[in-house]
VMD Tcl script that draws the C-alpha trace (Angstrom):
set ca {
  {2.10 247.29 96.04}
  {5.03 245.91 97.95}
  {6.27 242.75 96.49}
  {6.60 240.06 98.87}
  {10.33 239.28 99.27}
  {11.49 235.68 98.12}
  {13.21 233.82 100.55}
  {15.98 231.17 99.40}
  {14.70 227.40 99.69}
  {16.45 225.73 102.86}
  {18.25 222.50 101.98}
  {16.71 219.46 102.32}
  {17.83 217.77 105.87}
  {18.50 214.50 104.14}
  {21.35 216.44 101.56}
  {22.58 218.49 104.86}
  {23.05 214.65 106.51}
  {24.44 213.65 103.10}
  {26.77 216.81 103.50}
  {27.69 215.86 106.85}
  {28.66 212.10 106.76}
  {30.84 213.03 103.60}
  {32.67 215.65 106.27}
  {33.33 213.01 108.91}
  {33.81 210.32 106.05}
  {36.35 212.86 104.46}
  {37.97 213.86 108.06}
  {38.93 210.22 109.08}
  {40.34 209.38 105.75}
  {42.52 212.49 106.02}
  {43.14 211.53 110.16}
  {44.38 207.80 108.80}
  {46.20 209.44 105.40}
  {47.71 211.69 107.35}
  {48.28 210.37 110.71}
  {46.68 213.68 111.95}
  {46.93 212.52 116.19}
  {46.40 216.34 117.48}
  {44.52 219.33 116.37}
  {40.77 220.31 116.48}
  {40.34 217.79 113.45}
  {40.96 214.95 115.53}
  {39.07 215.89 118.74}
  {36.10 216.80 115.88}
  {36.19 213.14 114.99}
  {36.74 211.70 118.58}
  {33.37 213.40 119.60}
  {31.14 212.28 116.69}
  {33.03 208.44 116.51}
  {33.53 207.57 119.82}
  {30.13 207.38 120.86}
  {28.91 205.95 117.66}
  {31.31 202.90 118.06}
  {30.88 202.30 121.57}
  {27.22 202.24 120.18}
  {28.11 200.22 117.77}
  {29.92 197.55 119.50}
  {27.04 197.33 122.50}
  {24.32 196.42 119.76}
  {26.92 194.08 118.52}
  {27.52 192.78 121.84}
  {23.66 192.75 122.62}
  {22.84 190.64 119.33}
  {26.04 188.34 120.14}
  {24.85 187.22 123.64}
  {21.11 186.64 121.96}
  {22.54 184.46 119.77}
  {24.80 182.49 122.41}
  {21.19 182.79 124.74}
  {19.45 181.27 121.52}
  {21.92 178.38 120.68}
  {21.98 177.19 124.41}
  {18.23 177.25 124.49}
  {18.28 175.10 121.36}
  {20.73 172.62 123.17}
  {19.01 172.79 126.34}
  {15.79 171.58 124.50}
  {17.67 169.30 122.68}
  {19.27 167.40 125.60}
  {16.08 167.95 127.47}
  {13.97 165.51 124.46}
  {16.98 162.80 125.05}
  {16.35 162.68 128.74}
  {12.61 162.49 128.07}
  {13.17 159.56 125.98}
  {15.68 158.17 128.12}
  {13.05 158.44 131.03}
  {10.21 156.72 129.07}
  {13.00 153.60 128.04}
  {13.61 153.14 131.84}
  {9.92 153.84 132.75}
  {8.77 150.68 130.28}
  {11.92 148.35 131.77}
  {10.66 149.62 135.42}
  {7.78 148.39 134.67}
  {8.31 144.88 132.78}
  {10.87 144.47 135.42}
  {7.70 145.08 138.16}
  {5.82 142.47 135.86}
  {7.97 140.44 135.58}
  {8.80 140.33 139.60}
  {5.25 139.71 140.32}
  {4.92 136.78 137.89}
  {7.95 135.22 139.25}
  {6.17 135.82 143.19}
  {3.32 133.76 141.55}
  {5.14 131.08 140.09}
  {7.22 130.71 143.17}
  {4.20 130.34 145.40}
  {2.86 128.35 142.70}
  {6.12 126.05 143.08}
  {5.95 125.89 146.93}
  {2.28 125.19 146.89}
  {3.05 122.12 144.39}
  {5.78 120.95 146.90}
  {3.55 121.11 150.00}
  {1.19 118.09 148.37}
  {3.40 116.10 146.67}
  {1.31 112.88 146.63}
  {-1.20 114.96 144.31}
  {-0.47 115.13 140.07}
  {-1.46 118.98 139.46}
  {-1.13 120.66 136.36}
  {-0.65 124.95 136.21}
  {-3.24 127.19 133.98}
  {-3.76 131.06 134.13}
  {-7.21 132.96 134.90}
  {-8.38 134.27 131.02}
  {-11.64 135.34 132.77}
  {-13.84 136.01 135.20}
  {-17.68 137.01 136.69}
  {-18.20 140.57 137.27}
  {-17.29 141.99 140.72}
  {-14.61 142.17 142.81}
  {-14.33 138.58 143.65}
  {-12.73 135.62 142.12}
  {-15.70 133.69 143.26}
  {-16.41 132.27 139.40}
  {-13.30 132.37 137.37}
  {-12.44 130.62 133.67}
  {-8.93 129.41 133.05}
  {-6.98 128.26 129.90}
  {-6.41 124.40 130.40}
  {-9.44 121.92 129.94}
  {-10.57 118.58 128.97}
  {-7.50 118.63 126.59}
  {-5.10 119.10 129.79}
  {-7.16 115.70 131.58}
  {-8.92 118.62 133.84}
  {-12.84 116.93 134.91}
  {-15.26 118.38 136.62}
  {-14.56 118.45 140.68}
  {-11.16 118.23 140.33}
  {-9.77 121.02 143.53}
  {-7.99 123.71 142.19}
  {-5.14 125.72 144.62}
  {-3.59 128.96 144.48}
  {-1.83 131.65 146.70}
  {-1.39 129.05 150.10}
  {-4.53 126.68 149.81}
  {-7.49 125.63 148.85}
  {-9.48 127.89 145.36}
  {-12.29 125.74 145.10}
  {-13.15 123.49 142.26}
  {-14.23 122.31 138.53}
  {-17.87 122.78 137.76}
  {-18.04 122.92 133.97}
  {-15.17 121.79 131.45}
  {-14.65 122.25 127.98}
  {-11.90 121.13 125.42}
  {-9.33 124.02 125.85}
  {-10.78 126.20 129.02}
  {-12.76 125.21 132.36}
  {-15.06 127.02 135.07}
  {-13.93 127.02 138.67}
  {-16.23 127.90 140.91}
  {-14.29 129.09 144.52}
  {-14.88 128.34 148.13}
  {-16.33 131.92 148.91}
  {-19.43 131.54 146.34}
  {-23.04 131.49 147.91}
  {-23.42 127.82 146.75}
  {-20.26 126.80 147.82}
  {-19.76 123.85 150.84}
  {-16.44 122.14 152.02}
  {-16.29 119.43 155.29}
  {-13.34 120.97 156.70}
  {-11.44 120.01 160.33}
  {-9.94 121.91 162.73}
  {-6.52 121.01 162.58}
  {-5.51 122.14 166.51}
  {-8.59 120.21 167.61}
  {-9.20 117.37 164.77}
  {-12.88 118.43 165.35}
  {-15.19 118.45 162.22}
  {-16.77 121.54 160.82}
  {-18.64 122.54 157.61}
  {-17.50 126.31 155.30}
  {-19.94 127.95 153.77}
  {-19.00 130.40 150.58}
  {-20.42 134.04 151.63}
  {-19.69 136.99 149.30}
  {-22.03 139.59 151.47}
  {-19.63 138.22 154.19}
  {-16.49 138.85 151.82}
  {-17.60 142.06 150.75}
  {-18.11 143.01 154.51}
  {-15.11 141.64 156.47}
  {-13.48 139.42 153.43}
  {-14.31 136.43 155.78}
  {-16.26 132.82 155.09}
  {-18.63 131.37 157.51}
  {-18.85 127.59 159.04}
  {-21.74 126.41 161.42}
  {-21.80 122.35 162.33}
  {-18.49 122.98 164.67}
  {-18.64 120.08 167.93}
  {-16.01 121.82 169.95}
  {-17.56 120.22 173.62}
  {-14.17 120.83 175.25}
  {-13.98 124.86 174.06}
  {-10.13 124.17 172.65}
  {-11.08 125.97 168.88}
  {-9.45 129.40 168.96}
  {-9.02 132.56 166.82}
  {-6.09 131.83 164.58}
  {-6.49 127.88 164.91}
  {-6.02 126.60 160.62}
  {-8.71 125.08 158.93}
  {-8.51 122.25 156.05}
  {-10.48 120.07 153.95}
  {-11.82 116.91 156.08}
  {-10.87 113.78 155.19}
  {-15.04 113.04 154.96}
  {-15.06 115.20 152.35}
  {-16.82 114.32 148.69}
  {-14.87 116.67 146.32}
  {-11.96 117.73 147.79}
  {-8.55 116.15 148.91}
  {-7.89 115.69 152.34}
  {-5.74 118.08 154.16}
  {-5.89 121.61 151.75}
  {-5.74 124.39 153.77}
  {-8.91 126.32 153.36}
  {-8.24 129.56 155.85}
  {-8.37 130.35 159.68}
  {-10.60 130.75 162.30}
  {-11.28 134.17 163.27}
  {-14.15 134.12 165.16}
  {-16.34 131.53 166.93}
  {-19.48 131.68 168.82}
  {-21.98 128.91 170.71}
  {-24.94 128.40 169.03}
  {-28.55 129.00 170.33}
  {-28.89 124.85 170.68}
  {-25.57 125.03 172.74}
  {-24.22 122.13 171.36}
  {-22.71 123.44 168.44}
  {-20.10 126.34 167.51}
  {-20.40 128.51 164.45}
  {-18.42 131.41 163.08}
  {-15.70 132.93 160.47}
  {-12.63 131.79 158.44}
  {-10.72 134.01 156.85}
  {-9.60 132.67 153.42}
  {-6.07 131.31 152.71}
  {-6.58 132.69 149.52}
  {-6.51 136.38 148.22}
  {-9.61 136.30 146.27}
  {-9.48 139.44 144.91}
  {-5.94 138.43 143.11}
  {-5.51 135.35 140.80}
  {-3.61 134.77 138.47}
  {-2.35 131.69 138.04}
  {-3.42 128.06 139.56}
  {-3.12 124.21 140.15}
  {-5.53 121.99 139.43}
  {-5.43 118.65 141.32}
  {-5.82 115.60 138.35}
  {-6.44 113.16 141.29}
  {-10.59 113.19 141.98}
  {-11.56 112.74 145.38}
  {-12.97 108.96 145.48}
  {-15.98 108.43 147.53}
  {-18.52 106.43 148.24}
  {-20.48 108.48 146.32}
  {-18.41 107.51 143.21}
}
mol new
graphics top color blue
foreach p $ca { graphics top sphere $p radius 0.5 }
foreach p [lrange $ca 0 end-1] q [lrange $ca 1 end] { graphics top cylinder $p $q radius 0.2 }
display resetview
C-alpha cells in the first residue's frame, strides 16, 4: 500500500499577520533609526502606511466632526429650553398686561359713567355670579346690605342703565337687568320728550340682541331710528334721565294711535363685570 504523503501544517493566518506587523513595525523603526529616505525599504513602508494613516486620520476626522455635531446639538437644545421659558415669562406678562388693560377699560367707563350723574351717591361692586345662559339678565354681585345697597336701588354699567335690586343680603345682592322677561321701565324719547314703556325680551336678545317698547304717542311721526332712550321722569324705580338704549325700529300699531318697536341696549349684556349701584331710591308716590 502506498502511504499517503504528509503534508506540512500551513501557519495559522493570525501568526502570518503577527509575522507581518512585526516586519513593518521592525522596517519603520529601522527607516526612523536610520534615516533610511530612499531604497525599496522605504517605498515598502510608504505603500502599506500611507494609506493606513490617511485612513487613520479620516476616521479621526469623522469621529471629531460627530463630536463638534453632538456638542452644538446639546447647545442648540440648551438655548432652545431658555427661549421656551423666556417665551412662556412674556406669554403670562402678555397676558396680565391684556387683563390688566381690560380692567382699567372697565374702571374708566366705570369712572365716566359716575361723572355723567353726579347728583346720584353710587357705590362700585363686581359680578361674583350669574343665571345660566348667555345673558346677564340675573346677575349676583359682592356688595349688599352691609354696603347700604336696598332693594330697587338702579344699578349702571358699560354707558347706562343695568337694571335693578330685587333681593339683598348682608354681603352680596341680586340684580335683575332691563332685558329680563319680567322686566318694565317708563322711559322717554329724548329727541321727542314723548313717553314710552321697555319691555325686557331675551327671545328678542337672543334673536337681534334688541328690547321691545309698545305705549309710544308719537302723533307728529318725529321718533326715528337712532333717536336715545332714558328712564322717564314718571318712573317708580328708576332715576330720571339713565340712558336705557336706542331706538332701532318703530312701527304704528293696529289701533293707529300708538307706536311700538325695538331698543337696542346701552349695555353689553353679554359682558359685565363691574357696576354702580345708585344709593338714592327713586321716591314716589308709591313710597
Amino acid at each position: 500500500m502506498r502511504r499517503k504523503s504528509k503534508t506540512k501544517p500551513v501557519l495559522p493566518a493570525k501568526y502570518l499577520l503577527l509575522i507581518l506587523t512585526g516586519i513593518c513595525i521592525a522596517s519603520m523603526l529601522l527607516s526612523f533609526t536610520l534615516n533610511i529616505s530612499g531604497g525599496p525599504l522605504h517605498t515598502a513602508a510608504g505603500y502599506v502606511f500611507i494609506p493606513m494613516q490617511n485612513g487613520i486620520n479620516k476616521i479621526g476626522t469623522w469621529f471629531t466632526q460627530k463630536a463638534e455635531n453632538l456638542k452644538n446639538l446639546s447647545d442648540v437644545m440648551a438655548e432652545n429650553e431658555i427661549l421656551k421659558q423666556q417665551v412662556n415669562e412674556l406669554t403670562m406678562k402678555l397676558t396680565t398686561t391684556e387683563l390688566e388693560r381690560y380692567e382699567l377699560e372697565n374702571l374708566r367707563e366705570l369712572y365716566e359713567l359716575d361723572q355723567k350723574y353726579p347728583s346720584y351717591e353710587k357705590v362700585a361692586a363686581n359680578v361674583i355670579g350669574k343665571d345660566s345662559g348667555n345673558w346677564f339678565n340675573t346677575f349676583t354681585i359682592d356688595k349688599g346690605s352691609n354696603d347700604g345697597i336696598e332693594v330697587n336701588m338702579n344699578v349702571m354699567a358699560g354707558s347706562g342703565l343695568v337694571g335693578k335690586v330685587t333681593n339683598v343680603g348682608d354681603n352680596y345682592a341680586t340684580v335683575t337687568a332691563i332685558i329680563n322677561d319680567t322686566s318694565k321701565v317708563s322711559g322717554t324719547v329724548v329727541t321727542t320728550s314723548d313717553n314710552l314703556i321697555v319691555s325686557g325680551s331675551l327671545q328678542r336678545m337672543n334673536e337681534s340682541m334688541v328690547i321691545v317698547f309698545d305705549s309710544l304717542n308719537d302723533r307728529n311721526d318725529k321718533v326715528a331710528v337712532g333717536d336715545p332712550v332714558v328712564t322717564s321722569h314718571v318712573s317708580y324705580d328708576y332715576q330720571q334721565g339713565i340712558l336705557i338704549g336706542y331706538i332701532s325700529s318703530v312701527e304704528m300699531d293696529s289701533n293707529n294711535l300708538t307706536k311700538s318697536g325695538t331698543i337696542t341696549p346701552a349695555v353689553d349684556f353679554e359682558h359685565i363685570q363691574e357696576v354702580l349701584v345708585i344709593l338714592n331710591k327713586k321716591q314716589t308716590v308709591k313710597d
